[in-house]
VOPAGU-2260 file (C-alpha; in pm, 1 decimal, decimal comma):
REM VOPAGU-2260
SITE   aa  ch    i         X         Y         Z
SITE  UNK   A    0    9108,7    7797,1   11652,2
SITE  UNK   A    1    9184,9    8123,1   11511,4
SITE  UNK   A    2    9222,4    8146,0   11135,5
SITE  UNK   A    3    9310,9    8461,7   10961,1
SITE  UNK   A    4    9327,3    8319,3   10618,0
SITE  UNK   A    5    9326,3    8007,4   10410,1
SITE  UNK   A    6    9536,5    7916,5   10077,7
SITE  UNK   A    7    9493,6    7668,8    9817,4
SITE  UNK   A    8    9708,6    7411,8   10083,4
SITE  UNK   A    9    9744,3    7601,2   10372,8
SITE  UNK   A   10    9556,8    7754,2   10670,8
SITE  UNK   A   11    9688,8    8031,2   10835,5
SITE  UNK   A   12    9552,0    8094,7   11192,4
SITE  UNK   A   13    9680,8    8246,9   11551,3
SITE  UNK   A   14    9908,6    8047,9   11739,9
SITE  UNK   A   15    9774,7    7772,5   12034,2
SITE  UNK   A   16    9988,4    7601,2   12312,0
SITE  UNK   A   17    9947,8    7271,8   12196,1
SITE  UNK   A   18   10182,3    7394,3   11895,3
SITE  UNK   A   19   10499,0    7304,3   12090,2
SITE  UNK   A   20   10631,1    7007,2   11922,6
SITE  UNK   A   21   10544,4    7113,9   11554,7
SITE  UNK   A   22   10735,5    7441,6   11670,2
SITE  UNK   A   23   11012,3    7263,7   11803,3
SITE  UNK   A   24   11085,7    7101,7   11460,3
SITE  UNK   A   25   11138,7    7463,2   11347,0
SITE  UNK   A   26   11295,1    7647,6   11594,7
SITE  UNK   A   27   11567,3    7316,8   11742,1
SITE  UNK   A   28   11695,2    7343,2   11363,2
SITE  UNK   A   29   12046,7    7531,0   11413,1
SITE  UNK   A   30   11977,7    7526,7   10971,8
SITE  UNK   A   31   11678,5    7695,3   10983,2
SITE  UNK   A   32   11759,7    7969,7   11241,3
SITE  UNK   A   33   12087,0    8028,1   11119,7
SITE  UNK   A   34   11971,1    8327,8   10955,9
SITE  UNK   A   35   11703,9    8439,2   11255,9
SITE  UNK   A   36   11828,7    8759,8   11499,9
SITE  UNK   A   37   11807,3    8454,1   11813,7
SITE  UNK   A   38   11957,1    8158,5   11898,6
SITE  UNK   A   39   11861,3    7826,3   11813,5
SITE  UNK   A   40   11575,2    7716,5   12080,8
SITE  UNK   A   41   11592,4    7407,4   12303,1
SITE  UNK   A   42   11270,6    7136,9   12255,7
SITE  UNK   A   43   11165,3    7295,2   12631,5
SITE  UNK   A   44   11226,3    7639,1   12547,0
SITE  UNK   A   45   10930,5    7606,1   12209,7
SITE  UNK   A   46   10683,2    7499,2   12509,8
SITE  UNK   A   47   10725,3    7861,8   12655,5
SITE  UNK   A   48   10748,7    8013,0   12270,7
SITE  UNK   A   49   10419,9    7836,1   12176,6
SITE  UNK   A   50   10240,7    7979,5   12436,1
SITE  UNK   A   51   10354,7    8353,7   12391,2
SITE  UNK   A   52   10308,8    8325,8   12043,6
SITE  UNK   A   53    9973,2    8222,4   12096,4
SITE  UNK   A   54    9928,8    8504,4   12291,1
SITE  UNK   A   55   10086,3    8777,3   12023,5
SITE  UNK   A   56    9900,8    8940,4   11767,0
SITE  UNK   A   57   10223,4    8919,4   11552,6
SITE  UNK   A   58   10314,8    8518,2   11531,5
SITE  UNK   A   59   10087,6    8338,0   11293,7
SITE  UNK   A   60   10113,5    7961,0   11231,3
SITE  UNK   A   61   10092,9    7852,2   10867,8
SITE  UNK   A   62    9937,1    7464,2   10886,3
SITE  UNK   A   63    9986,2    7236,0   10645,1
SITE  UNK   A   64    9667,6    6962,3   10737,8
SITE  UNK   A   65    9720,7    6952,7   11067,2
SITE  UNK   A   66   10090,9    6997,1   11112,5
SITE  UNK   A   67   10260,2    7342,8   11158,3
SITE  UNK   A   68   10497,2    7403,4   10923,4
SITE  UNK   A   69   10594,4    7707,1   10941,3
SITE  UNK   A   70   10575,0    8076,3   11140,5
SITE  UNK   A   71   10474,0    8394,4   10991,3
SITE  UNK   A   72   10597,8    8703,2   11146,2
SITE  UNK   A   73   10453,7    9059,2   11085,5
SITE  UNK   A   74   10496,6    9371,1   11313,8
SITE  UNK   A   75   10392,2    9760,8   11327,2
SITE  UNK   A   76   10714,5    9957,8   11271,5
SITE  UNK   A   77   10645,6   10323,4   11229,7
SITE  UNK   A   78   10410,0   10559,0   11008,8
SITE  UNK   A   79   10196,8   10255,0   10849,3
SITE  UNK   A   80   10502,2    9992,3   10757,3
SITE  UNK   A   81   10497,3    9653,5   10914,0
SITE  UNK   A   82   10824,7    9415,6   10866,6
SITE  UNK   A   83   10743,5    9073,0   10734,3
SITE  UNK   A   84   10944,0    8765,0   10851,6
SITE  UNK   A   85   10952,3    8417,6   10815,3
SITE  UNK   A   86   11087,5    8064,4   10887,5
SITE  UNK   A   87   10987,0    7702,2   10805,5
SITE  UNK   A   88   11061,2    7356,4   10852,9
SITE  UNK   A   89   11298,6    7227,3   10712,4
SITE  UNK   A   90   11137,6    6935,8   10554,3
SITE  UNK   A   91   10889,0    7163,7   10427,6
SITE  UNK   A   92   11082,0    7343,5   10227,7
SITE  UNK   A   93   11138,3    7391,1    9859,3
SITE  UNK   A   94   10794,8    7305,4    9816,1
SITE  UNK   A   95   10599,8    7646,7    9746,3
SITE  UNK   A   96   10464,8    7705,0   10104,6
SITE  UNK   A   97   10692,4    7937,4   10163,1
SITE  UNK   A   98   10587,3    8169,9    9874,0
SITE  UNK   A   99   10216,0    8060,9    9894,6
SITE  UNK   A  100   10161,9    8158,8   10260,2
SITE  UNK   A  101   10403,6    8468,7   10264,9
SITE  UNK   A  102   10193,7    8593,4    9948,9
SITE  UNK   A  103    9852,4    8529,8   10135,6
SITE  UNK   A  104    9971,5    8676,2   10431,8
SITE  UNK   A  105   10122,5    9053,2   10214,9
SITE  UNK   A  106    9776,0    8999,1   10033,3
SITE  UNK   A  107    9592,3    9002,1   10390,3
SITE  UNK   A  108    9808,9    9265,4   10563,5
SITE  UNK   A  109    9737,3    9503,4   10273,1
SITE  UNK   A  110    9377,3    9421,6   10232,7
SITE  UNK   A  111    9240,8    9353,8   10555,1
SITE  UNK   A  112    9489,6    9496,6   10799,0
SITE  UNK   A  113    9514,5    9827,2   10558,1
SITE  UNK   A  114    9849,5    9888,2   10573,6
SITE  UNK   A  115   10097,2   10154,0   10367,1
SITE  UNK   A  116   10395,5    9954,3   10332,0
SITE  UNK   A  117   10559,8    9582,3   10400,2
SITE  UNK   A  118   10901,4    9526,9   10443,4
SITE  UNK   A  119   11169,5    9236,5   10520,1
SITE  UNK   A  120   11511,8    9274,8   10613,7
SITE  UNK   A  121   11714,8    8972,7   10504,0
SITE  UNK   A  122   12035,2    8879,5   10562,2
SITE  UNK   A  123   12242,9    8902,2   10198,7
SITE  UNK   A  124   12360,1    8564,1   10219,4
SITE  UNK   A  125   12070,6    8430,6   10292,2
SITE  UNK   A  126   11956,1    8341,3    9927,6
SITE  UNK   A  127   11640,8    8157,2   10012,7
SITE  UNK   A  128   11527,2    8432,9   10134,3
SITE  UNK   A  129   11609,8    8661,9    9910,6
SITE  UNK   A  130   11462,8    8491,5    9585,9
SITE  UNK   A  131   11153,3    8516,7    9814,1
SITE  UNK   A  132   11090,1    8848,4    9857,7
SITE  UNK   A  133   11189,9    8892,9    9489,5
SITE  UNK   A  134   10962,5    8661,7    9342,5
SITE  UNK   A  135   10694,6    8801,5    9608,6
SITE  UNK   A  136   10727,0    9107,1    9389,5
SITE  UNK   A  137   10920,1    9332,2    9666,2
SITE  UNK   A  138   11180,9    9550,4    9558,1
SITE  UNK   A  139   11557,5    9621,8    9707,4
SITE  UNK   A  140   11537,7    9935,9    9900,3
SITE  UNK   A  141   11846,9    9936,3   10066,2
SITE  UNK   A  142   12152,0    9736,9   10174,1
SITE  UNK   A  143   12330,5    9798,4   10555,5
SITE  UNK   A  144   12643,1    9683,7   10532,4
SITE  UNK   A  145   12793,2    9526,9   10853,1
SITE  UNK   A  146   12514,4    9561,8   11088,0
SITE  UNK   A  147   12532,1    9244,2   11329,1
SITE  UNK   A  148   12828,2    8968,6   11424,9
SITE  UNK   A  149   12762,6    8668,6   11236,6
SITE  UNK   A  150   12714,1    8371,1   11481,9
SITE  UNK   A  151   13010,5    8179,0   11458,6
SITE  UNK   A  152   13269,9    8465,4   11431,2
SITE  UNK   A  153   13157,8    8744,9   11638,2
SITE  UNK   A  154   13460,1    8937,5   11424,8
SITE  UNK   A  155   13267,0    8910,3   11081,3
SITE  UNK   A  156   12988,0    9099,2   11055,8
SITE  UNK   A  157   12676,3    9037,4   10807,9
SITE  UNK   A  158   12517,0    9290,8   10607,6
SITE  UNK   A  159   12113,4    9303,5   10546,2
SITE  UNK   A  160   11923,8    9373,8   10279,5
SITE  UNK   A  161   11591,0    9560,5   10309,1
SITE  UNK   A  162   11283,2    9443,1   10093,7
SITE  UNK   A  163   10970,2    9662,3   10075,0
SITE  UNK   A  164   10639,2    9682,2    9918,8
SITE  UNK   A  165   10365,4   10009,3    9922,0
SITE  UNK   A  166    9990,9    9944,3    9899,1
SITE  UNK   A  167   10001,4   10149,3    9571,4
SITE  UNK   A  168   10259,8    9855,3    9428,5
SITE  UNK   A  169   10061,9    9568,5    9567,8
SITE  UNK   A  170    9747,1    9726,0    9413,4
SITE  UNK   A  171    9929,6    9770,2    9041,3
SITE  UNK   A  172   10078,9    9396,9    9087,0
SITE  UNK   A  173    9694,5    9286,4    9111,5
SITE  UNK   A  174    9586,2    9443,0    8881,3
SITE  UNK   A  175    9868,2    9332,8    8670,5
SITE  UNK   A  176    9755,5    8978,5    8730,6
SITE  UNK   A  177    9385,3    9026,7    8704,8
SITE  UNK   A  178    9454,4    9097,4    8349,2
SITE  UNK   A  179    9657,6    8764,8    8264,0
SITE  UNK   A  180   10027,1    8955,7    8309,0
SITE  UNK   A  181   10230,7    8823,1    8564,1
């Protein structure tokens, strides 16, 4: 087992095969993809995913004892930025892991992985997600208005936020916090 981090309640660590069925519970949710750029995933279809995530240096499972309850996604874009994404289960949710493993993970990527800058493009109605980055302590860089069709009208399209952190602002944050400011 491959673990990039741990939290105070979760371990985050590469993908394996065997993480199939604890996948499935995610990605067979049409709620919890709703917002994702794919379609909702058949209980077969998270066999295949497991193993290719498992396999990519971008997945990362976020375990919860021995359950995974979540996927975090991070990715090389150009000149130092990587975009952040991620989706839980739904019966996970609402209960800090979100924040707690997303925050480990931007903590990790700027530390370890040295990068410049972390970014998330989230859908604007897509609240959850946006009180997440916020609280994360990303700012609004940008809103694209009517970039893809929404899923259930293909004649509506949905508009995206973009969410971004620098090194330089992660660093401050800390340091911010280190000194009993939050």
């Amino acid at each position: 087992m491959s673990i990039i981090f741990t939290t105070e309640r979760l371990t985050i660590r590469k993908f394996e095969p065997d993480d199939y069925n604890d996948l499935a519970d995610i990605l067979t949710d049409k709620a919890v993809t709703y917002f994702e750029p794919y379609e909702t995933f058949t209980r077969e279809a998270c066999i295949q995913e497991a193993i290719d995530f498992s396999e990519s240096e971008e997945f990362f499972a976020v375990v919860l004892s021995d359950k995974v309850i979540g996927k975090i996604y991070i990715s090389q874009r150009k000149y130092g930025s990587y975009e952040i994404g991620y989706t839980f289960n739904a019966e996970y949710q609402g209960m800090g892991y979100a924040y707690e493993s997303v925050k480990g993970m931007i903590k990790y990527a700027f530390n370890d992985m040295k990068i410049r800058r972390i970014f998330a493009e989230i859908n604007t109605r897509n609240f959850k997600s946006v009180n997440l980055a916020q609280r994360l302590g990303l700012r609004k860089e940008a809103e694209h208005i009517e970039v893809c069709p929404r899923k259930e009208d293909s004649s509506i399209y949905d508009s995206f936020y973009v969410y971004a952190l620098l090194r330089k602002e992660f660093e401050k944050l800390q340091g911010d916090n280190n000194h009993g400011r939050n």
